[in-house]
C-alpha positions as CSV (number, residue, x, y, z in Angstrom):
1,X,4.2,24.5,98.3
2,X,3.2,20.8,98.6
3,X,5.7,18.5,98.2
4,X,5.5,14.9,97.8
5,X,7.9,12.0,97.7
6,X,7.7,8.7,96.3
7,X,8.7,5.1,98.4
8,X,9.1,1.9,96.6
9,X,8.9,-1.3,99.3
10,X,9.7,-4.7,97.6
11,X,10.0,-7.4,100.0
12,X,11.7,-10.3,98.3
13,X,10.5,-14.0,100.2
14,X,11.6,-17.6,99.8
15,X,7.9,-19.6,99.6
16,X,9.2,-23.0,101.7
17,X,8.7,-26.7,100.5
18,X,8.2,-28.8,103.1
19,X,10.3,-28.4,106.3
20,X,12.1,-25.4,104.5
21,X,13.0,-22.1,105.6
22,X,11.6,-18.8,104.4
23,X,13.4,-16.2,104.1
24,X,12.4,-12.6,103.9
25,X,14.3,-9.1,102.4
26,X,12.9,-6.1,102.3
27,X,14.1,-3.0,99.0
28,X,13.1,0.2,100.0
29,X,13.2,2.7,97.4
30,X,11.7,6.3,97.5
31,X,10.7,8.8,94.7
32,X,11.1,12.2,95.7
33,X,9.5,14.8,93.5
34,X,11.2,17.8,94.2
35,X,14.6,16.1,93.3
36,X,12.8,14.0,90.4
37,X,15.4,11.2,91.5
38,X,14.8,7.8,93.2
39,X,16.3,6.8,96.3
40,X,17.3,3.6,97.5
41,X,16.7,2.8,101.2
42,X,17.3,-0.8,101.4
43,X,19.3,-2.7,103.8
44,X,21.7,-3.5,101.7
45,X,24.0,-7.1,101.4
46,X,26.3,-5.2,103.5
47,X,29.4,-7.4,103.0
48,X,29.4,-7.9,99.5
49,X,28.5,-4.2,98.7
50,X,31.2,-3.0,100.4
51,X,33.6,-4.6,97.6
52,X,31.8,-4.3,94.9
53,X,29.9,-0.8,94.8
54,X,29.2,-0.3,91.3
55,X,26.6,-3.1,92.0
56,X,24.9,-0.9,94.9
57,X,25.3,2.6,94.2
58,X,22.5,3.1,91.9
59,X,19.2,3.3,92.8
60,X,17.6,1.1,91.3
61,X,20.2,-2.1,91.5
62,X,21.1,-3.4,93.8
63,X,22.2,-6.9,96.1
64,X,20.2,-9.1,98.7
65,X,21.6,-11.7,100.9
66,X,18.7,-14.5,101.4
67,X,18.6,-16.7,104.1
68,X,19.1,-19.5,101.4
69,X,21.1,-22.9,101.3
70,X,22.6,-25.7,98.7
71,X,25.3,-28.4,98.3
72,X,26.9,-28.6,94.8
73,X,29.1,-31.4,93.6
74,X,31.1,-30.7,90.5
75,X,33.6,-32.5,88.5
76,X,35.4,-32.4,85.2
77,X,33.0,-33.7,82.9
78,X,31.9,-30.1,81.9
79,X,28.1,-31.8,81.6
80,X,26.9,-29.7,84.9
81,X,29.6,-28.2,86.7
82,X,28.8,-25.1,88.7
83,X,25.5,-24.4,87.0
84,X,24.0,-20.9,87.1
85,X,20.9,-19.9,85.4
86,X,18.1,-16.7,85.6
87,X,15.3,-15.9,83.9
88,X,16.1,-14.8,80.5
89,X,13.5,-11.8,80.3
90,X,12.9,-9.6,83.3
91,X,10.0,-10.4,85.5
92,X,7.2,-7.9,84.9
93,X,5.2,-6.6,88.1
94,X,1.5,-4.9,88.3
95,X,1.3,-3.0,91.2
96,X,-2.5,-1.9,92.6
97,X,-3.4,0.8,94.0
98,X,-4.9,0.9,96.8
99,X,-8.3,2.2,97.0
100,X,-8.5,2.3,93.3
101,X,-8.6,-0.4,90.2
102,X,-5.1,1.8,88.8
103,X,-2.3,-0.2,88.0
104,X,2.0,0.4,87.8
105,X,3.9,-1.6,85.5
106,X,7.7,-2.7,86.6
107,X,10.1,-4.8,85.8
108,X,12.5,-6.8,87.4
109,X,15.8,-8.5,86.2
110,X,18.0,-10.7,87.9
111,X,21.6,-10.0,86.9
112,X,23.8,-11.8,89.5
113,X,24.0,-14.8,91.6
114,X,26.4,-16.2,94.3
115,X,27.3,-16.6,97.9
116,X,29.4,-17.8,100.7
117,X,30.9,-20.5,99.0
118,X,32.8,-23.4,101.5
119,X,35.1,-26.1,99.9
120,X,34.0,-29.9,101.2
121,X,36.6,-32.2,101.9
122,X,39.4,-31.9,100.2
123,X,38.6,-31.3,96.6
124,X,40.0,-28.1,94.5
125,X,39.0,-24.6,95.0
126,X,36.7,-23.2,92.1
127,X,38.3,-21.3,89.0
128,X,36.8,-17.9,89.7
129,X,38.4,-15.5,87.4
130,X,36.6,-14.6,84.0
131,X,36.8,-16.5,81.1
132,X,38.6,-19.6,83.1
133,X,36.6,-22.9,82.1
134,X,33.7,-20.9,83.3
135,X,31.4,-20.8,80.0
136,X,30.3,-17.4,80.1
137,X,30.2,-17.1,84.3
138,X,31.8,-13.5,85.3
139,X,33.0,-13.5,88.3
140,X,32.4,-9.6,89.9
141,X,33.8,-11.0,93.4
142,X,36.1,-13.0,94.5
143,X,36.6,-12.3,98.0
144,X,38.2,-15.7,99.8
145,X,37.3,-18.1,101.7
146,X,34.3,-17.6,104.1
147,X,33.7,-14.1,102.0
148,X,30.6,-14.0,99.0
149,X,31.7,-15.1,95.7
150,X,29.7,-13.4,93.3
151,X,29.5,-14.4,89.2
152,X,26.9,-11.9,86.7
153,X,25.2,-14.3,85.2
154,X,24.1,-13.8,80.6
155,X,21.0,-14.7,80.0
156,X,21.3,-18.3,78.8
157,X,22.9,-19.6,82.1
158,X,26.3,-19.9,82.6
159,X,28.7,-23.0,84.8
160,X,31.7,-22.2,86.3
161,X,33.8,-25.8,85.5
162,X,36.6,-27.7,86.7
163,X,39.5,-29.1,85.1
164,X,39.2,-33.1,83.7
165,X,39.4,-35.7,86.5
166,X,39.0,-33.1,89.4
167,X,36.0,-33.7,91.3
168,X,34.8,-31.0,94.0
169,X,31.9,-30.7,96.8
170,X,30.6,-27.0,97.9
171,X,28.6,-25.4,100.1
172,X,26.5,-22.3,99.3
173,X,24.8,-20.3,102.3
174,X,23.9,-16.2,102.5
175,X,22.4,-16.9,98.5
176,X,23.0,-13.5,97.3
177,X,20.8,-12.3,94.1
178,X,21.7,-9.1,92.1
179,X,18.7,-7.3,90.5
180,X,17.8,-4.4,88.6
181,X,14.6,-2.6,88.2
182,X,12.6,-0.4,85.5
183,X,9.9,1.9,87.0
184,X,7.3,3.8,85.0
185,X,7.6,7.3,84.4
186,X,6.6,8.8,88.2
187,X,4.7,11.4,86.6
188,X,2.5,9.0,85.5
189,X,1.9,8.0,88.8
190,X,-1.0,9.3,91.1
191,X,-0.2,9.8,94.6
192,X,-1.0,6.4,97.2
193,X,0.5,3.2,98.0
194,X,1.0,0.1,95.1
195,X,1.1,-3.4,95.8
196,X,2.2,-6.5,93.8
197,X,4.0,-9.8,93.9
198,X,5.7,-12.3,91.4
199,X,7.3,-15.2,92.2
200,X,10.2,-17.2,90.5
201,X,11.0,-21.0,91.2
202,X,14.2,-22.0,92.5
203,X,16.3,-25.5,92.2
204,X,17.1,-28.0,89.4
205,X,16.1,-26.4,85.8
206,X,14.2,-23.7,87.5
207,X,13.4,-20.1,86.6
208,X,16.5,-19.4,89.0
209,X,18.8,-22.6,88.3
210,X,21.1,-24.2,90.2
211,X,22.0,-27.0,88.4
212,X,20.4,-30.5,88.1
213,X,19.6,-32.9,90.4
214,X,22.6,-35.0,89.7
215,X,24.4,-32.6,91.0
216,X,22.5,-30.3,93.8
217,X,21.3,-31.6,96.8
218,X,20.3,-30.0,100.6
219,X,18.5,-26.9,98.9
220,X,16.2,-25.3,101.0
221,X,14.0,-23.4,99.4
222,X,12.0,-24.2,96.2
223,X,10.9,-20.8,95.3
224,X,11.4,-16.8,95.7
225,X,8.5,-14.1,96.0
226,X,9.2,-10.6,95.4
227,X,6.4,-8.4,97.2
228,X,6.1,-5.3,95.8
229,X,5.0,-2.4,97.8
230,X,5.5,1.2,96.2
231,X,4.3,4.5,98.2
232,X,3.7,7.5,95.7
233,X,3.8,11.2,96.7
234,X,4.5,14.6,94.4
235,X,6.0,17.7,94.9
236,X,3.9,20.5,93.1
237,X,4.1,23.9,93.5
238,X,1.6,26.8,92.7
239,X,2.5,30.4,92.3
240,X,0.3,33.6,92.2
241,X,1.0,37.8,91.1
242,X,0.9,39.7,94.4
243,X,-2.5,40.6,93.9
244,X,-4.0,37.8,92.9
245,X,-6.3,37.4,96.4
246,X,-8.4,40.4,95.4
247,X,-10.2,39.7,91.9
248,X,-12.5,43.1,90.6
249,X,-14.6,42.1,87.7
250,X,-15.4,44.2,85.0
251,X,-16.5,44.2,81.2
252,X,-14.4,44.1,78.5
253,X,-12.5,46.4,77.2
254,X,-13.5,48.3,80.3
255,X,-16.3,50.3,82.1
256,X,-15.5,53.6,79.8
257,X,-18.1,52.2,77.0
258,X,-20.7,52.4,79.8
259,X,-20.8,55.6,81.0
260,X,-23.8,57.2,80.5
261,X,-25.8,54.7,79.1
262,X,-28.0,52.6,80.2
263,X,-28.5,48.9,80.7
264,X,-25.6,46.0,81.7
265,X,-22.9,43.9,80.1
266,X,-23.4,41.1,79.2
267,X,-20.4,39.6,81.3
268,X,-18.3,40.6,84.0
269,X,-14.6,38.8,84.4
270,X,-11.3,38.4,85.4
271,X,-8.3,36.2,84.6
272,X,-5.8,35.9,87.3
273,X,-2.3,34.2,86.2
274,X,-0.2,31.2,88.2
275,X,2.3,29.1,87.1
276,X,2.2,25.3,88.5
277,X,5.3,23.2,88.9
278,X,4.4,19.6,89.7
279,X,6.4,16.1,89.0
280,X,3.0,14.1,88.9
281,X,-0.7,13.9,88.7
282,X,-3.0,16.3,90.8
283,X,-6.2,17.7,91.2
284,X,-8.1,21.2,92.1
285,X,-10.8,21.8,93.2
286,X,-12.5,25.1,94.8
287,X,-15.2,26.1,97.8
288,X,-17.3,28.9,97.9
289,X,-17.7,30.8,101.0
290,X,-21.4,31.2,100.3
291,X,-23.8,29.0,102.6
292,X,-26.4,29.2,99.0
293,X,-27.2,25.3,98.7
294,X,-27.0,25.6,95.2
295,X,-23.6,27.1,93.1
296,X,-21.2,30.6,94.5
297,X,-23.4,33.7,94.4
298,X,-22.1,37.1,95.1
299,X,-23.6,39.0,97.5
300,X,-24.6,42.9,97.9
301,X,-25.5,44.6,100.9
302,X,-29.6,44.9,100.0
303,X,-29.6,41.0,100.1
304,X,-29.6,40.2,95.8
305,X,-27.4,38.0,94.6
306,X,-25.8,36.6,91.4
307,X,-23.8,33.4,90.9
308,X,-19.8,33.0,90.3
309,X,-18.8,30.9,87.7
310,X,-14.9,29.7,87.5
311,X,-12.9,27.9,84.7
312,X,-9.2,27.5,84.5
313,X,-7.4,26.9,81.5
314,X,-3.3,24.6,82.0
315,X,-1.1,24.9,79.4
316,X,1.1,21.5,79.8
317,X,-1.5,19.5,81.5
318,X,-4.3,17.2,80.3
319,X,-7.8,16.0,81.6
320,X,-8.8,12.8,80.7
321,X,-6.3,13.2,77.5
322,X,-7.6,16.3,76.4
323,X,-6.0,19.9,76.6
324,X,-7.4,21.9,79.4
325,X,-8.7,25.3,78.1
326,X,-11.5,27.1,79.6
327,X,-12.2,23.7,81.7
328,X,-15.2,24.6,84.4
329,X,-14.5,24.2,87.7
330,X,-16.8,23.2,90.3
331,X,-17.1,25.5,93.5
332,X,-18.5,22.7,94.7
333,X,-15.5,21.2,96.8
334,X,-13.4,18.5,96.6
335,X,-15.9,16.1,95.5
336,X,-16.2,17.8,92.2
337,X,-12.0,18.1,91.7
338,X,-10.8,17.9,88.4
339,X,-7.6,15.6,88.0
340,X,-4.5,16.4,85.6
341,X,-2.0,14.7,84.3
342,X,1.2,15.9,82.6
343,X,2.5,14.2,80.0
344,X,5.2,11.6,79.6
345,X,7.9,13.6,78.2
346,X,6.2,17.1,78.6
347,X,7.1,19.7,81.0
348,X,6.8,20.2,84.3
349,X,6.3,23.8,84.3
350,X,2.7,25.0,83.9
351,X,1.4,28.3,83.2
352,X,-2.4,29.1,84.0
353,X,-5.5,30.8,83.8
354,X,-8.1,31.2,86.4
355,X,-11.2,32.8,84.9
356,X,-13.7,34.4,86.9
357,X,-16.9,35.7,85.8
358,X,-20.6,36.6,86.5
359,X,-23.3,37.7,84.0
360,X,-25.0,41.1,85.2
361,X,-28.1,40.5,83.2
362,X,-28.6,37.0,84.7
363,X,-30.3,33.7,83.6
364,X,-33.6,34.7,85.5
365,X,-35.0,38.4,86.9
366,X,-33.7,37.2,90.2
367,X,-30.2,37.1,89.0
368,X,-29.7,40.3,87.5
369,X,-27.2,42.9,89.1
370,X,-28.3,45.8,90.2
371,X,-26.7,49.4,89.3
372,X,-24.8,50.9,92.0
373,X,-25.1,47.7,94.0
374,X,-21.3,46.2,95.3
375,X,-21.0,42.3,94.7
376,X,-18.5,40.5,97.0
377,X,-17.7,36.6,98.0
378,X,-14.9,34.9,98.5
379,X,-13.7,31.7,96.8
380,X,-10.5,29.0,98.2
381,X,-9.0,27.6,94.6
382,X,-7.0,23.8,95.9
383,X,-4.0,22.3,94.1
384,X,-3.9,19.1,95.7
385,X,-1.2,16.0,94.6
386,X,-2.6,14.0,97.0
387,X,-5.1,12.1,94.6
């Protein structure tokens, strides 16, 4: 059985202005195909997860602490306040793969902002729970002073206000960003590594908003890269009779219509049965253990020869879109593999044909069989999900 797992690597940055720092955080996710489940092997924001796990128990969510920094003054005047803003749509990623012009599709959503908050001076602490003066801001954690402060943010921005006539200056350090991601269907994924980036700006009426520059001063950073990378691998398994390693060929309905007589079929065959279980793409291909230059001929003992020809038919699979029935199959090796896909929603249990055959009366005098002669080879049929 080959089994194959699937990592996701996306490396969020902070591009730098001028004299600003970069910061760099790295979501590691894995695929693996046996389980059909992702897995999520970041690093995670370690302080805030720990009080609010609903945000980092899923796969594919999750939060990241960036080495990011801002002042924010806010009064009563409700114009500003304790602007929040994201991007309104997620942010859709193509992903490359390597080696080839194939391309993933995901999406990306930012769903929460915050941070360690610190009062400045004396001014008053900010409202945090939901609904207080806080125009839409829901605030997911409120952990204290020197702890994150965390608010999910609606899609039309949201500002966490003060009441009239106070007027407060903050701090924010440890910028903490909650996202959530929508991957394609991994089955439609062939095995390798992706790569892809997209990159949001950050600061006064930016992608990511802060607020305006009345208002926010001492930020940082004036942008935020996500770097994609995404490592593919499936789990597929193949399954044969107990006899399946010794293939006799013979006419149809059998040999019995023979006897007597003379002359040759007209073909010679065999179908030997599998069942394939795979959560992706894969290929198969098959060598002959002939060293002919040209096709797989059998061999008797007097020196004549005939060639092998091989299809197999997959119920549940396609090639190039189409269903794969009696497909030819090259015993040429792996440079003549034939890839399949399954389909989006179909299953991923497979059952299959392998059909041998050879034709006694052959294309030419030199191919034609022989009575009483024994014809043998040996052919190695690959399931590969490494494509």
């Amino acid at each position: 059985m080959k089994r194959t797992l699937v990592t996701l690597w996306v490396t969020f940055g902070l591009l730098a202005a001028q004299a600003a720092q970069a910061a760099d955080v790295t979501l590691a996710l894995r695929y693996r195909g046996e389980t059909r489940q992702f897995e999520n092997l970041t690093s995670r924001a370690s302080s805030a997860c720990a009080r609010v796990a609903a945000l980092c128990d899923k796969p594919l969510q999750g939060l990241v602490q960036l080495e990011a920094s801002f002042e924010k003054q806010v009064d009563g005047e409700q114009a500003d306040g304790f602007h929040l803003a994201r991007p309104s749509q997620p942010g859709i990623l193509y992903l490359t793969r390597e080696g080839s012009a194939e391309q993933a599709r995901v999406e990306i959503e930012i769903t929460h902002i915050g941070g360690v908050v610190t009062r400045m001076g004396d001014g008053p602490a900010l409202p945090l729970q939901p609904g207080l003066q806080s125009s839409g801001c829901q605030a997911v954690l409120n952990a204290g002073a020197g702890h994150p402060l965390l608010w999910a943010v609606p899609a039309n921005g949201c500002r966490v206000g003060l009441p009239p006539g106070d007027v407060g200056r903050y701090r924010v350090r440890n910028l903490l960003l909650g996202y959530r991601l929508k991957m394609p269907n991994p089955a439609s994924l062939a095995a390798g590594r992706y790569r892809g980036r997209i990159q949001y700006s950050l600061g006064p009426d930016r992608d990511i908003g802060l607020g305006s520059n009345r208002t926010l001063t001492a930020l940082d950073t004036d942008s935020v890269a996500f770097h994609v990378e995404l490592e593919v691998l499936h789990d597929l398994d193949v399954r044969f009779g107990a006899d399946a390693q010794r293939v006799v060929l013979e006419p149809r309905p059998g040999w019995e219509r023979y006897a007597g007589r003379h002359g040759l079929p007209g073909k010679l065959e065999k179908d030997i049965p599998f069942t394939l279980t795979s959560s992706g793409p894969f290929k198969v291909w098959a060598t002959c253990s002939s060293s002919a230059n040209v096709g797989c001929p059998l061999q008797a003992a007097n020196g004549d020869r005939t060639p092998l020809y091989l299809a197999v038919s997959l119920s549940g699979a396609l090639h190039r879109g189409s269903a794969v029935n009696r497909r030819a199959l090259s015993l040429g090796g792996e440079q003549h593999a034939l890839a399949f896909d399954l389909p989006a929603d179909g299953p991923g249990l497979c059952r299959g044909l392998l059909h041998f055959h050879v034709l006694p009366q052959g294309m030419s005098g030199a191919e034609r069989m022989k009575p009483g002669q024994v014809y043998t080879g040996a052919v190695t049929v690959v399931f590969d999900a490494s494509l």
